[in-house]
VODO-371060 format. One line per field, with one value per residue (C-alpha): residue number from 0; x, y, z; residue in one letter. Coordinates in pm, whole numbers, plus 50000, padded with zeros to 5 digits. Layout:
<nodes>
nr NUM:...
x X:...
y Y:...
z Z:...
rest A:...
</nodes>
This chain:
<nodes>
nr 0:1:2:3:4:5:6:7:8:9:10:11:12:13:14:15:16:17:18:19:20:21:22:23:24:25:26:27:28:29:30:31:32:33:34:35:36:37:38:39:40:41:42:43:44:45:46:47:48:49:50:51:52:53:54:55:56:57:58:59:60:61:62:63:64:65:66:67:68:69:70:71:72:73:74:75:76:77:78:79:80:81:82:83:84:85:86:87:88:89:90:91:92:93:94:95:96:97:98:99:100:101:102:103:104:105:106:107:108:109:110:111:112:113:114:115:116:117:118:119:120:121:122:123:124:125:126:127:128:129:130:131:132:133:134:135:136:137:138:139:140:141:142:143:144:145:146:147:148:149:150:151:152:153:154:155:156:157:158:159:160:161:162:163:164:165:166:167:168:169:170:171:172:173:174:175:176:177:178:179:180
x 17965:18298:18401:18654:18812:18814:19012:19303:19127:19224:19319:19520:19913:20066:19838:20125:20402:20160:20068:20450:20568:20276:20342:20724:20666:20412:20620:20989:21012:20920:21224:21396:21122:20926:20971:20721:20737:20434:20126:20320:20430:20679:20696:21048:21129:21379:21405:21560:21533:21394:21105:21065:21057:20676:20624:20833:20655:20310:20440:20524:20227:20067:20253:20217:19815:19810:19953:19725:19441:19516:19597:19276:19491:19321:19448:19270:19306:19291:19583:19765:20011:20087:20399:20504:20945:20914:20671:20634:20728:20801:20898:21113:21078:21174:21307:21526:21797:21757:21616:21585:21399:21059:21102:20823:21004:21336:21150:21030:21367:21477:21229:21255:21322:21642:21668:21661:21698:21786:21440:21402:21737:21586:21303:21502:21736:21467:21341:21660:21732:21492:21814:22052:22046:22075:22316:22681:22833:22544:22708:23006:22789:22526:22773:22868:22503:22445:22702:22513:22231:22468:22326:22710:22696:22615:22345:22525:22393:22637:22724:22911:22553:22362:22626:22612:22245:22301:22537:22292:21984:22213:22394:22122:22289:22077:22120:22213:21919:22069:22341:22337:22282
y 96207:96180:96036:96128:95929:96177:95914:95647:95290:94994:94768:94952:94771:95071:95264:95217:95375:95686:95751:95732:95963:96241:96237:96252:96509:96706:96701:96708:97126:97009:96767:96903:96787:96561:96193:95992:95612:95528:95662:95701:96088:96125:96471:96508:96814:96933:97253:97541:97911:97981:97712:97426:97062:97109:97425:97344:97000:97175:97464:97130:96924:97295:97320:96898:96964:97241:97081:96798:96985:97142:96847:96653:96410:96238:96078:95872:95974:95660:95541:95861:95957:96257:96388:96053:96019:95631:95521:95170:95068:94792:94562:94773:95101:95443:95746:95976:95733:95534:95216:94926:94578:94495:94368:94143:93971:93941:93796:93520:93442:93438:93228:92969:92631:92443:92273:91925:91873:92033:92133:92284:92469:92588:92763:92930:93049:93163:93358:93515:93607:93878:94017:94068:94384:94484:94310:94337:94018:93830:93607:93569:93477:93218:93059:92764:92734:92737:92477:92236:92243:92171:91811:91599:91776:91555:91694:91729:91987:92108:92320:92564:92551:92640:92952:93072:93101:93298:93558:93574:93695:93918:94084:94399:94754:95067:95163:95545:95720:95712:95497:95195:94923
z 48901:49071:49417:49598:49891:50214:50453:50295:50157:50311:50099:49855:49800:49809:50093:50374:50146:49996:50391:50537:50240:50352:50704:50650:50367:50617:50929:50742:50893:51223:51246:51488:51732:51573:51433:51262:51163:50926:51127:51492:51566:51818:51937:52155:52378:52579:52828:52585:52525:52894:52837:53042:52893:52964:52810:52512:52496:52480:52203:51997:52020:51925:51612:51557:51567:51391:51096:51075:51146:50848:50647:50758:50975:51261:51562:51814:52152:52310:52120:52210:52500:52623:52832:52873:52974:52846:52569:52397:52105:51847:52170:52333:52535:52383:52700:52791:52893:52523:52403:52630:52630:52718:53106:53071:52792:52986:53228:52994:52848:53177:53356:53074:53175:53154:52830:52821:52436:52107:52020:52366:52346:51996:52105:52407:52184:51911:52224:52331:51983:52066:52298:52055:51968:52362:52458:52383:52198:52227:51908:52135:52418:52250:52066:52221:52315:51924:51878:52046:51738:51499:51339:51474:51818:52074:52336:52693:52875:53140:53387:53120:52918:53237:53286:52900:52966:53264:53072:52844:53048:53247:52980:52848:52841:52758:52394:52443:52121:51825:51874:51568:51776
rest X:X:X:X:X:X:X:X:X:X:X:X:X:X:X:X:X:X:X:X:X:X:X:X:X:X:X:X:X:X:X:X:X:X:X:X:X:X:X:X:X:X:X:X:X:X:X:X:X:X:X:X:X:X:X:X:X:X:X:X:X:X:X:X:X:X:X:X:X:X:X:X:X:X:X:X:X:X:X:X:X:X:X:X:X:X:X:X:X:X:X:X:X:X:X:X:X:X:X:X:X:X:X:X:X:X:X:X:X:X:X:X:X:X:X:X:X:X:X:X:X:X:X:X:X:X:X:X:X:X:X:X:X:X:X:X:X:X:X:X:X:X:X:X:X:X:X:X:X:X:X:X:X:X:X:X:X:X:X:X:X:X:X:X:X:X:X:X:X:X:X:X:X:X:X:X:X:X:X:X:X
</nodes>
């Protein structure tokens, strides 16, 4: 008698890459609308042809179903969300206006207390690290910060130190989608 898996194993070393190659493979016609990373589908629309952004956006997640109805793909709805202008994801929030930083972990970094030694300084700049890729020259601006770390530097925390911090926490542009940083 043979057995055939009807959902993926878990378990399996190479489950995660056999799954992401199927739903790119599966979804590859679609991407002019759609965008998949491992198991998340993003389905992306835009007013066009006479449609609204609503009607368009309902035609797509039509056409999204569809396909892995056929397939045998399942989602769970209570990890879905529909219609949304700003979803979550990998730490940052995905919109219309690009890719921006979790506010609630600004908010940390920025509520942080003052460090008072190189192991505290450590940690807030293991947390702001998280910023980087938001804000423009972040090197530029944690460098002298990151100078003080350095096993000869002397620890004096002053008023310049207090005011790199400061740039730091208010220095987070929007990524515009698709740009590479």
């Amino acid at each position: 008698m043979l057995w055939e898996w009807l959902v993926m194993p878990q378990g399996l070393s190479n489950a995660p890459a056999t799954f992401n190659r199927l739903v790119t493979q599966l979804f590859r016609p679609m991407r002019q609308f759609v965008q998949t990373y491992f198991d998340d589908i993003f389905v992306l629309s835009r007013a066009s042809e006479g449609k609204t952004a609503v009607e368009a956006h309902l035609g797509h997640l039509r056409e999204v179903l569809l396909c892995m109805r056929e397939n045998r793909l399942y989602a769970n709805i209570n990890k879905c969300i529909f219609g949304a202008e700003e979803i979550p994801f990998l730490g940052c929030f995905l919109g219309k206006d690009g890719v921006r930083a979790d506010p609630e972990k600004v908010c940390v970094i920025a509520q942080w207390p003052v460090p008072v030694s190189q192991k505290d300084l450590r940690k807030w700049l293991g947390l702001a690290n998280y910023l980087h890729k938001y804000s423009a020259n972040y090197a530029e601006i944690s460098r002298p910060l990151t100078n003080l770390l350095k096993k000869d530097a002397v620890w004096s925390w002053t008023s310049a130190s207090q005011l790199m911090i400061w740039n730091s926490n208010g220095s987070l542009p929007v990524c515009e989608p698709g740009s590479p940083s």
